[in-house]
VEXVEXGU-21193 format. One line per field, with one value per atom (N, C-alpha, C): residue number from 0; residue in one letter; x, y, z. Coordinates in pm, whole numbers. Example, Ala and Ser with C-alpha at 12.3 -4.5 7.8 and 13.67 -1.06 7.14 Angstrom:
<nodes>
marba = [0 | 0 | 0 | 1 | 1 | 1]
doba = [a | a | a | s | s | s]
xx = [1319 | 1230 | 1320 | 1285 | 1367 | 1290]
yy = [-569 | -450 | -330 | -225 | -106 | 3]
zz = [780 | 780 | 780 | 708 | 714 | 787]
</nodes>
This chain:
<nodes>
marba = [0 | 0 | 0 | 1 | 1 | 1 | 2 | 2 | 2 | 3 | 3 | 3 | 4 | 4 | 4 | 5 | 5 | 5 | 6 | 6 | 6 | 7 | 7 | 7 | 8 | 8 | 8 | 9 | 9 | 9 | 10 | 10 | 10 | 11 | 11 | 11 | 12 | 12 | 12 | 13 | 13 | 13 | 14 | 14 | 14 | 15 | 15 | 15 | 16 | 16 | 16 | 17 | 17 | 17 | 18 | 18 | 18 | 19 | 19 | 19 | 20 | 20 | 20 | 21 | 21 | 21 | 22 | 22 | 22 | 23 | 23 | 23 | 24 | 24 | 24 | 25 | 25 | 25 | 26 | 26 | 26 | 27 | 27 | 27 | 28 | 28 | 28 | 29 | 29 | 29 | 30 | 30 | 30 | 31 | 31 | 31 | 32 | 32 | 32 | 33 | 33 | 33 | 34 | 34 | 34 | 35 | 35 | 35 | 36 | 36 | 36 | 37 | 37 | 37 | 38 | 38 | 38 | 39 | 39 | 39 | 40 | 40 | 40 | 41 | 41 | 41 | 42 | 42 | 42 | 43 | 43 | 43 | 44 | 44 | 44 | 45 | 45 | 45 | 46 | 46 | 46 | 47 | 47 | 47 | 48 | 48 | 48 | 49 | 49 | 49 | 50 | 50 | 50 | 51 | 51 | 51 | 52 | 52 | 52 | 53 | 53 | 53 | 54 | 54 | 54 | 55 | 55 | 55 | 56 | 56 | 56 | 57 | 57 | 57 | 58 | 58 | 58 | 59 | 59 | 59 | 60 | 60 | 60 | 61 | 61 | 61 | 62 | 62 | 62 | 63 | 63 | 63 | 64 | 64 | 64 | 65 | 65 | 65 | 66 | 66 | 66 | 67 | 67 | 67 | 68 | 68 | 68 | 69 | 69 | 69 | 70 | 70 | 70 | 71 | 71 | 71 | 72 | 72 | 72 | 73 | 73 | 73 | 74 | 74 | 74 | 75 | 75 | 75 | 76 | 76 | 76 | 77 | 77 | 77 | 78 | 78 | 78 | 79 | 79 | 79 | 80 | 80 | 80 | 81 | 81 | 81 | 82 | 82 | 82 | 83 | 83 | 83 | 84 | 84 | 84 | 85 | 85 | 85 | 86 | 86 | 86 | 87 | 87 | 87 | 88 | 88 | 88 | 89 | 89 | 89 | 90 | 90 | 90 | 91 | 91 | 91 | 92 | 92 | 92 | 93 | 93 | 93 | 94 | 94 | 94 | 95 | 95 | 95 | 96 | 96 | 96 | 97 | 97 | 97 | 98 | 98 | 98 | 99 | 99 | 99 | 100 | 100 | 100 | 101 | 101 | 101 | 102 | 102 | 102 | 103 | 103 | 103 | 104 | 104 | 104 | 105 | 105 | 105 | 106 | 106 | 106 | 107 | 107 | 107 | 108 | 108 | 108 | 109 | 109 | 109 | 110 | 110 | 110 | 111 | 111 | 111 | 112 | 112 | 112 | 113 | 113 | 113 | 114 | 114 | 114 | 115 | 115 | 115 | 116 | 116 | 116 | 117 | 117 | 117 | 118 | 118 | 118 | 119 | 119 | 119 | 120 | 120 | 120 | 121 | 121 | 121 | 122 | 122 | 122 | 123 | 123 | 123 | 124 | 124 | 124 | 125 | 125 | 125 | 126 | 126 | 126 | 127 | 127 | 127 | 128 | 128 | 128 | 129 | 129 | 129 | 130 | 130 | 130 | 131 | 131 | 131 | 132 | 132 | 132 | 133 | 133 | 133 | 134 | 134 | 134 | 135 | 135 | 135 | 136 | 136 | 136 | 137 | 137 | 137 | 138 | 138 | 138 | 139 | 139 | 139 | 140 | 140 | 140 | 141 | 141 | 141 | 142 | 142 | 142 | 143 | 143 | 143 | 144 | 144 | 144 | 145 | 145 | 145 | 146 | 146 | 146 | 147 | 147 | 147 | 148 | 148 | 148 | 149 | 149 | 149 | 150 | 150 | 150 | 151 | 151 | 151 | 152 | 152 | 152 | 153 | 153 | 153 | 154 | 154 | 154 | 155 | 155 | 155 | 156 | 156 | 156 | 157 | 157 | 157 | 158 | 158 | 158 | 159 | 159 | 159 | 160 | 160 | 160 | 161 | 161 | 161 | 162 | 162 | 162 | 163 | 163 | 163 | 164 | 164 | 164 | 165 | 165 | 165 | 166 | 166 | 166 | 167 | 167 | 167 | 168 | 168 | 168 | 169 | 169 | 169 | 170 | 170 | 170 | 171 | 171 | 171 | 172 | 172 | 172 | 173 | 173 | 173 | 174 | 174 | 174 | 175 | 175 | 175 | 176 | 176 | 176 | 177 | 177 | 177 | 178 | 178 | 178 | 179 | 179 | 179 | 180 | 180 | 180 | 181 | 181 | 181 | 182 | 182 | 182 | 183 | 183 | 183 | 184 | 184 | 184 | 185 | 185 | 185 | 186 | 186 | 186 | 187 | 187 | 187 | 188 | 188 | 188 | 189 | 189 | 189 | 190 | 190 | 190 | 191 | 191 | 191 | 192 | 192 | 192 | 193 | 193 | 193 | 194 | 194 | 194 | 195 | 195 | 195 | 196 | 196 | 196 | 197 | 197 | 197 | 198 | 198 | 198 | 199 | 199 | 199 | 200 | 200 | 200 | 201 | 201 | 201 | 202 | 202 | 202 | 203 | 203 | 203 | 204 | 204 | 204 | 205 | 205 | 205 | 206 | 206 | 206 | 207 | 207 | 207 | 208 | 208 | 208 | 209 | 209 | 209 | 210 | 210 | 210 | 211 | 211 | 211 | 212 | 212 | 212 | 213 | 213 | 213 | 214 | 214 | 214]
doba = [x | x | x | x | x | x | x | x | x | x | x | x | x | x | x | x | x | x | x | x | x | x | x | x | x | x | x | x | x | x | x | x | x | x | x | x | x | x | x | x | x | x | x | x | x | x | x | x | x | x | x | x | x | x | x | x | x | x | x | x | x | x | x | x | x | x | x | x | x | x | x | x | x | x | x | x | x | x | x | x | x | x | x | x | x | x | x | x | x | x | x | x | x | x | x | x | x | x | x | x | x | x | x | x | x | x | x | x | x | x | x | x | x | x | x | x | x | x | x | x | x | x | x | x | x | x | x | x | x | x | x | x | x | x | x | x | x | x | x | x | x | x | x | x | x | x | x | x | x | x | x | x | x | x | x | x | x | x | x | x | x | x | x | x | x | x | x | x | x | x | x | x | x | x | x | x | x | x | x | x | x | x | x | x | x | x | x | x | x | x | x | x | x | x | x | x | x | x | x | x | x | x | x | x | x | x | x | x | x | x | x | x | x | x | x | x | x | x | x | x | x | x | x | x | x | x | x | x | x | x | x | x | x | x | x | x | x | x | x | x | x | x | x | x | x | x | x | x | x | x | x | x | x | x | x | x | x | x | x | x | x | x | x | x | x | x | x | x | x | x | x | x | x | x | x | x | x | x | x | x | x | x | x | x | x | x | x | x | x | x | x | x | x | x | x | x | x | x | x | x | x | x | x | x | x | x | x | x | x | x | x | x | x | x | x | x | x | x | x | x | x | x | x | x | x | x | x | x | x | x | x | x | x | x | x | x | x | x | x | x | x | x | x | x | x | x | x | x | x | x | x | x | x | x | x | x | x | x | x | x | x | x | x | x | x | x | x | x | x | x | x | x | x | x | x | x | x | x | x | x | x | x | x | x | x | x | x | x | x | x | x | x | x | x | x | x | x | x | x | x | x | x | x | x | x | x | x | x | x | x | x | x | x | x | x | x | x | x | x | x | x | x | x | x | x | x | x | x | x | x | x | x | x | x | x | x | x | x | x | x | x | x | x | x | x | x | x | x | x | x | x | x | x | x | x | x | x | x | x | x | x | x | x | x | x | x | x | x | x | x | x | x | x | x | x | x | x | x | x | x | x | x | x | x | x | x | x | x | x | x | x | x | x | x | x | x | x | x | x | x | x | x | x | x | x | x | x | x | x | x | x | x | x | x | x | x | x | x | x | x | x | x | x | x | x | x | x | x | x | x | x | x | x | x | x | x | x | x | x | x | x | x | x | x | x | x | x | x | x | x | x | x | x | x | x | x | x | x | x | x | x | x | x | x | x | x | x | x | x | x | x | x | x | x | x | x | x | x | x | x | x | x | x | x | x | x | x | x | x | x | x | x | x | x | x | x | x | x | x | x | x | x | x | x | x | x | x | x | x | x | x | x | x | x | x | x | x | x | x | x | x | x | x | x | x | x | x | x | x | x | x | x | x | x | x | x | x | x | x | x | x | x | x | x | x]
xx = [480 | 441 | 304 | 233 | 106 | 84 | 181 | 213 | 271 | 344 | 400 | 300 | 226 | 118 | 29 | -40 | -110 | -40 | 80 | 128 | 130 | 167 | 143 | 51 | -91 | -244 | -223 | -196 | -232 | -193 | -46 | 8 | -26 | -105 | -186 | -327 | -363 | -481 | -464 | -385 | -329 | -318 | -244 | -220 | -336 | -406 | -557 | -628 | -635 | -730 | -669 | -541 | -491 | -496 | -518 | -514 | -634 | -767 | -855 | -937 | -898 | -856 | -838 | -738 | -660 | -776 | -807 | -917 | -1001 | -1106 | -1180 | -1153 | -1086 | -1052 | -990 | -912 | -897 | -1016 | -1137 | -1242 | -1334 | -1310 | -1433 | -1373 | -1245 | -1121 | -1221 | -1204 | -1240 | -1415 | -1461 | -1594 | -1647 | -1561 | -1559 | -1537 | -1412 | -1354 | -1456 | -1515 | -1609 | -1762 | -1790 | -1928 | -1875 | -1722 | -1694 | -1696 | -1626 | -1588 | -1760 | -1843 | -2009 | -2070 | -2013 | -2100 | -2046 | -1892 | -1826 | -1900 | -1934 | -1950 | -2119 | -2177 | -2340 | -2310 | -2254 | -2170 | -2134 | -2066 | -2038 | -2139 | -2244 | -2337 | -2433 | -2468 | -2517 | -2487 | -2343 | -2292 | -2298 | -2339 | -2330 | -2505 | -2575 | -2731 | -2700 | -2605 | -2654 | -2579 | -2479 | -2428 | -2559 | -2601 | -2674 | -2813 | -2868 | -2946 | -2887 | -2792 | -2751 | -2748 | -2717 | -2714 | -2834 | -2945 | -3107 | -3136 | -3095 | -3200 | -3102 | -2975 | -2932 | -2978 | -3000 | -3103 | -3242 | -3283 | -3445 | -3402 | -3327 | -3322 | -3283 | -3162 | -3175 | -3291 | -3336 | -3492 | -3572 | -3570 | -3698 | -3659 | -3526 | -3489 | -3465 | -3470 | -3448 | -3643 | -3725 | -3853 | -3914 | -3894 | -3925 | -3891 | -3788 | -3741 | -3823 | -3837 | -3866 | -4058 | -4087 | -4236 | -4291 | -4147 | -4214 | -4159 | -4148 | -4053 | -3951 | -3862 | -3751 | -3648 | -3555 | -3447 | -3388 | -3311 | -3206 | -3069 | -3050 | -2899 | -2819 | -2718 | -2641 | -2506 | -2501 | -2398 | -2452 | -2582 | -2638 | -2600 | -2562 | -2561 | -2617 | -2710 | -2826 | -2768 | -2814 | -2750 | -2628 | -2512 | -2393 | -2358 | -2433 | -2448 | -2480 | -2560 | -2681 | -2548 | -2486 | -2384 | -2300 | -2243 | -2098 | -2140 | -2294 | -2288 | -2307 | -2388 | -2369 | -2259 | -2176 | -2035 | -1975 | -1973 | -1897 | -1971 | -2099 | -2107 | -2061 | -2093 | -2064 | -1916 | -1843 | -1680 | -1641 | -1750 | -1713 | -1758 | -1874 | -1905 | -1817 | -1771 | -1660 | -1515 | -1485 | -1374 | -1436 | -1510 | -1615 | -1566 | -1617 | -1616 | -1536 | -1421 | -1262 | -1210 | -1227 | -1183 | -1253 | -1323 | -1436 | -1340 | -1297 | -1246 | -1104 | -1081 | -895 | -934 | -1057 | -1096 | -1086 | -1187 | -1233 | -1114 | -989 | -912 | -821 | -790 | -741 | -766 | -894 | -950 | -930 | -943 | -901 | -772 | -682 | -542 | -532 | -556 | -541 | -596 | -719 | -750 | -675 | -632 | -534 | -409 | -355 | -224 | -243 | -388 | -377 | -418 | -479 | -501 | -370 | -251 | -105 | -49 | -88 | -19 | -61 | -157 | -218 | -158 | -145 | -112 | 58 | 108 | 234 | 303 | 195 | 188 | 174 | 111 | 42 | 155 | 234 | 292 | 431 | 473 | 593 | 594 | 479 | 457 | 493 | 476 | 522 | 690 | 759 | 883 | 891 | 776 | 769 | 747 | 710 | 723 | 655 | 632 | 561 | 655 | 662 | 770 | 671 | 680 | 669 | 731 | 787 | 909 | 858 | 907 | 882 | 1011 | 945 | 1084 | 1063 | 1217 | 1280 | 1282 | 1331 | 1385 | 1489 | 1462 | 1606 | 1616 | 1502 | 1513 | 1527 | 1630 | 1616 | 1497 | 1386 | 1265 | 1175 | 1185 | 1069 | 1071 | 949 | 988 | 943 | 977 | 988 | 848 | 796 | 711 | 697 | 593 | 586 | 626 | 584 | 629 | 806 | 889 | 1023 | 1100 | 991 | 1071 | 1110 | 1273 | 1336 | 1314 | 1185 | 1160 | 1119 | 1141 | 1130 | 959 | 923 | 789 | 750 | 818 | 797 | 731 | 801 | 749 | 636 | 517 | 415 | 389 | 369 | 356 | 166 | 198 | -36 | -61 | 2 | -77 | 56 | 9 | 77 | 31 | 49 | 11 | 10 | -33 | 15 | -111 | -41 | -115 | -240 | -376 | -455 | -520 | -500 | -545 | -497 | -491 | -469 | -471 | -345 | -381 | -327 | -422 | -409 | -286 | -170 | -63 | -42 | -110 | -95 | 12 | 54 | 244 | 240 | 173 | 188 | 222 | 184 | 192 | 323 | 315 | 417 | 464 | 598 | 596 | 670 | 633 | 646 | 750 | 790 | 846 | 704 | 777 | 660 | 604 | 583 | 499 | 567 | 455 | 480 | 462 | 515 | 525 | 489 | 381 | 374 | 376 | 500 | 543 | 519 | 530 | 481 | 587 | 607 | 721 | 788 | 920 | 1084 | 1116 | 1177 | 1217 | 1374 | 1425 | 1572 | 1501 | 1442 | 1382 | 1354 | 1301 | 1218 | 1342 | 1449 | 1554 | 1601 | 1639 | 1684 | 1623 | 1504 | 1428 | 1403 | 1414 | 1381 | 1510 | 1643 | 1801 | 1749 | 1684 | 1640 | 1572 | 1447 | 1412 | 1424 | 1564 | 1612 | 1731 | 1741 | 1900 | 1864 | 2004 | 1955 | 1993 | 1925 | 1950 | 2089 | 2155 | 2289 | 2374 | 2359 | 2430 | 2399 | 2279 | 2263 | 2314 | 2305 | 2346 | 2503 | 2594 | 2735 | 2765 | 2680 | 2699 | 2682 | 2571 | 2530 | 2699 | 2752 | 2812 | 2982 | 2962 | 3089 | 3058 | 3001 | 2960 | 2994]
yy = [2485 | 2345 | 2339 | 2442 | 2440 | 2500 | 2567 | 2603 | 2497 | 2386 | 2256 | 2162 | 2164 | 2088 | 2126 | 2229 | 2279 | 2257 | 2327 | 2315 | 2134 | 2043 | 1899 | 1847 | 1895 | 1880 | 1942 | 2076 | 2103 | 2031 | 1974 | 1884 | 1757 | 1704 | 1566 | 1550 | 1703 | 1693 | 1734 | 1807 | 1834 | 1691 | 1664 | 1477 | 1402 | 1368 | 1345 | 1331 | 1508 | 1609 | 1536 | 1542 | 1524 | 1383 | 1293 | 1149 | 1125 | 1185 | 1137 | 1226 | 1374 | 1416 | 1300 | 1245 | 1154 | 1043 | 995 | 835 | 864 | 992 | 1025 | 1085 | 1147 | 1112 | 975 | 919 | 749 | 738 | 691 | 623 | 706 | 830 | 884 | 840 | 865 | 798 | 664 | 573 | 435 | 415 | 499 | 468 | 512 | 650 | 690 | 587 | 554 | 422 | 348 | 272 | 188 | 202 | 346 | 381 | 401 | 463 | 464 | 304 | 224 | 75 | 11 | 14 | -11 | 80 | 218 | 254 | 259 | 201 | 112 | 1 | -98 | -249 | -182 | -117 | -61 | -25 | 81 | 116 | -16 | -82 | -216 | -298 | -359 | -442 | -347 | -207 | -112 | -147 | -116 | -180 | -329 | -384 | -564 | -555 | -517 | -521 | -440 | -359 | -256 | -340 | -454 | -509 | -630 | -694 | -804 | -775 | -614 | -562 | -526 | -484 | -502 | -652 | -762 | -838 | -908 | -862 | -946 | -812 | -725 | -632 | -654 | -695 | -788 | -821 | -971 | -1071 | -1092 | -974 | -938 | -864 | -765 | -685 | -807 | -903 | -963 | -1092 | -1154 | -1206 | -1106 | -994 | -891 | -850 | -852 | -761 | -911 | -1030 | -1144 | -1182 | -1192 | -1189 | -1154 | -985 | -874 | -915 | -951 | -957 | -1112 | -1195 | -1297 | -1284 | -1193 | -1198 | -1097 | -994 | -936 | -993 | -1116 | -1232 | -1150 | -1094 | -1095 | -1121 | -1207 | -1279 | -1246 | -1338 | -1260 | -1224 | -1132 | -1031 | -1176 | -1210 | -1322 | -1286 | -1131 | -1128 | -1073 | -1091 | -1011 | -854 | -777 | -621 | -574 | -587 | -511 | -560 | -711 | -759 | -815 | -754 | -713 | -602 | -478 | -387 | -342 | -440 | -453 | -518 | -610 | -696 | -565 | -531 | -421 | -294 | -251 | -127 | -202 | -319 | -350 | -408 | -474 | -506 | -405 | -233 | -156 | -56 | -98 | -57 | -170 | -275 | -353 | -355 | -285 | -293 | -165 | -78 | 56 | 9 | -73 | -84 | -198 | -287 | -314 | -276 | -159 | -81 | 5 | 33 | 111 | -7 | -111 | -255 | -227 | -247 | -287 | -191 | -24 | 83 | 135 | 41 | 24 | -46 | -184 | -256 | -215 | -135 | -154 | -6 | 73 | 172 | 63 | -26 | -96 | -191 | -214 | -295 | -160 | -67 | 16 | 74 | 74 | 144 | 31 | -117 | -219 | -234 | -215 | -201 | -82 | 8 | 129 | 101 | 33 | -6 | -111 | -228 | -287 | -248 | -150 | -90 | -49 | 50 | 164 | 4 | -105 | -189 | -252 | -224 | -282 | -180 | -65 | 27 | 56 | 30 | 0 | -110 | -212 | -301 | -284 | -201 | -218 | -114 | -48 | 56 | 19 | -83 | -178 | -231 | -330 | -444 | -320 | -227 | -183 | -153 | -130 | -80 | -238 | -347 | -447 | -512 | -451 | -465 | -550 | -539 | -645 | -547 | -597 | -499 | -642 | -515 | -622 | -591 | -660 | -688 | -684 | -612 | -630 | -669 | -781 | -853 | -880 | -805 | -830 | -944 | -1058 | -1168 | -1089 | -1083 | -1032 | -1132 | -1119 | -1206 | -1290 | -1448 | -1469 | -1507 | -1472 | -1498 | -1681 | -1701 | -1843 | -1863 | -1770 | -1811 | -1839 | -1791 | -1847 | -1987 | -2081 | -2169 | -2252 | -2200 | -2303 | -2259 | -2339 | -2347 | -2224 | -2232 | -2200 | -2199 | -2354 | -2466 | -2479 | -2461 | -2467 | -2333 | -2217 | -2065 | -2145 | -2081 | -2119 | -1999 | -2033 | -1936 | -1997 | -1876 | -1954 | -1944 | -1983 | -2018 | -1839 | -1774 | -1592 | -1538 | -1608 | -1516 | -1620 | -1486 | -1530 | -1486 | -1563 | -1521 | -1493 | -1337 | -1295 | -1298 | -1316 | -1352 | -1304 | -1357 | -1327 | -1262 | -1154 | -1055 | -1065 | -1155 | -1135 | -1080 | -975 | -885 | -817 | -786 | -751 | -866 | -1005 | -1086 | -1100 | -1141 | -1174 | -1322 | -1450 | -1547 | -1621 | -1696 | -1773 | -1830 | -1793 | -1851 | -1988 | -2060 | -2214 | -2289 | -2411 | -2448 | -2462 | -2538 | -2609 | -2472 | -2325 | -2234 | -2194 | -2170 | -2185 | -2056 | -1998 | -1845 | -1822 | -1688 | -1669 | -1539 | -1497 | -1340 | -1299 | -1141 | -1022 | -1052 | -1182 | -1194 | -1131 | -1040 | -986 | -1044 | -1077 | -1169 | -1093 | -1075 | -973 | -1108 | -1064 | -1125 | -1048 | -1079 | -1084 | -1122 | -1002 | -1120 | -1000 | -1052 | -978 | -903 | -809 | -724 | -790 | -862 | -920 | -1056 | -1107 | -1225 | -1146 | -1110 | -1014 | -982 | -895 | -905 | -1013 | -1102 | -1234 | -1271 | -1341 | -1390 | -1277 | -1146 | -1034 | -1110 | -1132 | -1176 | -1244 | -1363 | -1474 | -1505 | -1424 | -1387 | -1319 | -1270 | -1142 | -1188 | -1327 | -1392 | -1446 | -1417 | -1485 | -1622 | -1686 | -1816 | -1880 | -1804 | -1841 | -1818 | -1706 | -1749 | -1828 | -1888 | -2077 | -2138 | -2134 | -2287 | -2281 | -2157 | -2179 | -2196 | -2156 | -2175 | -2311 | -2398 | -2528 | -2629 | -2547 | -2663 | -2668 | -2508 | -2526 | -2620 | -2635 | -2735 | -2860]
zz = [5252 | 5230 | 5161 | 5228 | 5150 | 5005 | 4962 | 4791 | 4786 | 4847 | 4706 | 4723 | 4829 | 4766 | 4679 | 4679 | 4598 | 4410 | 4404 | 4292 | 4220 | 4337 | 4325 | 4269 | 4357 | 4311 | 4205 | 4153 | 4034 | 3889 | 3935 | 3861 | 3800 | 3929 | 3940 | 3804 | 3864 | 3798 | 3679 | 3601 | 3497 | 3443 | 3483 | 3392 | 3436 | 3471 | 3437 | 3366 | 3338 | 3257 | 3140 | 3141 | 3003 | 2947 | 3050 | 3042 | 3004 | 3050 | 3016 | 2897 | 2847 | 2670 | 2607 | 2624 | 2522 | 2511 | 2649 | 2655 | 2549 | 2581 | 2523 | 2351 | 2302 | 2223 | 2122 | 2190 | 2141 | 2097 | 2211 | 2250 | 2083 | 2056 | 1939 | 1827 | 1809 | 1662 | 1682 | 1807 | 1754 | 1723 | 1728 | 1692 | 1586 | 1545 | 1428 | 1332 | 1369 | 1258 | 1232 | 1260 | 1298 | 1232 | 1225 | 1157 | 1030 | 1005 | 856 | 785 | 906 | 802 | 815 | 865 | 869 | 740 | 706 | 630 | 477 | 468 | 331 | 333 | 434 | 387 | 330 | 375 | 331 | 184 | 169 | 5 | -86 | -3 | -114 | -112 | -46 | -67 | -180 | -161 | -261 | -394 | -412 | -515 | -562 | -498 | -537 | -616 | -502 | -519 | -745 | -705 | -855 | -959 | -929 | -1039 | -1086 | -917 | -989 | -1066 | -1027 | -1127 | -1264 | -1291 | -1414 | -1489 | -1433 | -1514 | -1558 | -1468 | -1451 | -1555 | -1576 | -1704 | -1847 | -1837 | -1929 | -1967 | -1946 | -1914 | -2005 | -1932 | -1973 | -2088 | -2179 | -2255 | -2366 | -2327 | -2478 | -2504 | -2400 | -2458 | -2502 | -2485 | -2523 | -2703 | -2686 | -2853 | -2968 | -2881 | -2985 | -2999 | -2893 | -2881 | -3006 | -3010 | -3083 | -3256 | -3276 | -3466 | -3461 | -3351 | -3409 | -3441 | -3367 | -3362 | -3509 | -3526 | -3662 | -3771 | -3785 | -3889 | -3935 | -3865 | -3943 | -3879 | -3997 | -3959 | -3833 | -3750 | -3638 | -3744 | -3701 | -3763 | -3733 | -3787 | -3794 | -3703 | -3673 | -3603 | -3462 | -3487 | -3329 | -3302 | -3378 | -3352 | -3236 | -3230 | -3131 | -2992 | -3042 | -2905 | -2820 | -2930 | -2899 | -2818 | -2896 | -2797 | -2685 | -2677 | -2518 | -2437 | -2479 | -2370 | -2354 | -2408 | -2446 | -2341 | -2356 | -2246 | -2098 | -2075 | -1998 | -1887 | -1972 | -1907 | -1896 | -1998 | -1952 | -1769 | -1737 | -1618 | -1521 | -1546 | -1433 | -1420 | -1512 | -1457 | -1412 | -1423 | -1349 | -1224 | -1212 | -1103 | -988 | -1033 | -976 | -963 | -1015 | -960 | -857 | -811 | -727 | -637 | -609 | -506 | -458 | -560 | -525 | -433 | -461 | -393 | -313 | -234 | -145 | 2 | -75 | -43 | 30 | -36 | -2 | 98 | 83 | 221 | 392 | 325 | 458 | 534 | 415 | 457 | 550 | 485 | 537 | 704 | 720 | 831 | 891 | 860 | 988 | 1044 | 938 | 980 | 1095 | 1075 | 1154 | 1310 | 1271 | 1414 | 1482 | 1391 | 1494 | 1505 | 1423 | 1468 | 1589 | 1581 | 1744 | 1827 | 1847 | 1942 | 1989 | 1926 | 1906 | 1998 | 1960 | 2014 | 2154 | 2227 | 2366 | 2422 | 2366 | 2431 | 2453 | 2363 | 2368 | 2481 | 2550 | 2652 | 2751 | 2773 | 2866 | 2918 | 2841 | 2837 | 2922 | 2814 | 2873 | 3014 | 3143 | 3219 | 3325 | 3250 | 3335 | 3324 | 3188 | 3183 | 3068 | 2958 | 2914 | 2794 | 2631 | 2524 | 2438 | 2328 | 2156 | 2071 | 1995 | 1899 | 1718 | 1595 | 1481 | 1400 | 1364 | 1311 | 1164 | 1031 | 917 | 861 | 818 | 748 | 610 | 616 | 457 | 366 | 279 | 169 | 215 | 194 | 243 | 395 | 456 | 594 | 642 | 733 | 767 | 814 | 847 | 882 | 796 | 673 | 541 | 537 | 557 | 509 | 673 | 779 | 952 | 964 | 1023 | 1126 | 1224 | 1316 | 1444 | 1518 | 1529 | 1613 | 1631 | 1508 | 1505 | 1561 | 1616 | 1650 | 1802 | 1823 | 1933 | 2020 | 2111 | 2174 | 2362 | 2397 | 2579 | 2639 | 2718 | 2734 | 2785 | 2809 | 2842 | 2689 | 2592 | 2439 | 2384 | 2353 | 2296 | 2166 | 2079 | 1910 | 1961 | 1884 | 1941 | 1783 | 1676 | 1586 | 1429 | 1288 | 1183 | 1110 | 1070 | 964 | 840 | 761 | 635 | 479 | 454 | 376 | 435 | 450 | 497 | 597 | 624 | 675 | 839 | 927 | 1056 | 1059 | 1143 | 1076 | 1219 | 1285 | 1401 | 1392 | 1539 | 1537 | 1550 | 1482 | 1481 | 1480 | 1521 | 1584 | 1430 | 1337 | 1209 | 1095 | 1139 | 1051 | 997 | 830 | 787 | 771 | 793 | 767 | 637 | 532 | 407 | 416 | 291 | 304 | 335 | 388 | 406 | 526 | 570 | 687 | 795 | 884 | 1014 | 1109 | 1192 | 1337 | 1462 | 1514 | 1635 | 1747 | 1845 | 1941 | 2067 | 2183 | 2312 | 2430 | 2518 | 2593 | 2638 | 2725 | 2773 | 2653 | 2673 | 2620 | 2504 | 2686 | 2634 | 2533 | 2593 | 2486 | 2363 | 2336 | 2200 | 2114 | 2178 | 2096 | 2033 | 2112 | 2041 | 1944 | 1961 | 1904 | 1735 | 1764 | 1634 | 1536 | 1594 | 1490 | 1456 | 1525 | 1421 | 1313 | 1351 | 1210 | 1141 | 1168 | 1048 | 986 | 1055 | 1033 | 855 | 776 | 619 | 630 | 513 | 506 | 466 | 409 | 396 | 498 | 554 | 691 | 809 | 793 | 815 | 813 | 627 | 613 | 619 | 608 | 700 | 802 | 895 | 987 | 1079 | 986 | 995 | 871 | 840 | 808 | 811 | 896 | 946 | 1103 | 1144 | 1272 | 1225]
</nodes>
């Protein structure tokens, strides 16, 4: 008896050990995340600060080179050469420098997604432990749901809409909100509810409107 307990305890503490590996790991992923998406938005304001200095020495470069011909009397060039050129290298950094922004951008959008996937994915651990589950419901093309409301999902007071996904944005489940293709629906609730409710918004619109008019 005293080897199956022992082996028990050892068991116990084994899943523990291992439970709290994992916490602690989660717990560094999420902070990691976090100093990376803090030290993109630092990178992109960098970048903003270096475009709006480009355009202030713009700026200053073509009063200085129109200044200059006018102070040693000679004519301005009629097609502006000089200071054609001055625009031309300058717009070609400030558009390097906003593809820099942009792929700045779609980092930081990236690393947020990831974090609310894994915050999705906790909760959806959570939830299963009470008998209950999350739901990611993408409307297709075609869905009888493009187009309804919120407010119009035939749902029982157990299912909770926790929010709409659409493209990189997060978008308060408001009753008045209208749902589009592509949009993701993260739902809340019974398991058996969740199913239902997933046909519906996967149901197409033509088999609606037959079904509405064979009635």
């Amino acid at each position: 008896m005293r080897l199956d307990f022992l082996n028990r305890l050892q068991k116990e503490l084994s899943v523990t050990g291992t439970a709290l590996h994992e916490a602690v790991v989660s717990i560094a992923e999420r902070v990691n995340r976090k100093v990376q998406i803090l030290r993109l938005h630092w990178q992109a304001s960098s970048v903003l600060e270096r475009i709006d200095a480009v355009s202030h020495e713009l700026g200053h470069q073509i009063v200085d080179q129109i200044a200059h011909r006018s102070s040693e009397h000679h004519p301005i060039d009629p097609d502006l050469s000089e200071v054609n050129g001055t625009i031309n290298r300058a717009t070609t950094r400030i558009q390097t420098l906003k593809q820099s922004l942009v792929e700045l951008d779609v980092q930081i959008r990236q690393l947020k997604l990831e974090t609310i996937h894994e915050d999705l994915l906790r909760l959806q651990q959570d939830l299963s432990q009470r008998s209950a589950g999350i739901e990611r419901v993408l409307i297709p093309q075609r869905s009888a749901a493009v187009g309804q409301r919120i407010g119009d999902v035939p749902r029982s007071s157990s299912i909770h809409i926790a929010t709409v996904m659409r493209g990189p944005f997060l978008l308060a489940p408001a009753e008045d909100l209208t749902f589009r293709t592509g949009d993701i629906v993260v739902l809340m609730g019974g398991q058996t509810e969740l199913d239902h409710l997933s046909l519906w918004f996967s149901r197409r619109r033509h088999a609606t409107s037959s079904a509405t008019q064979s009635a």
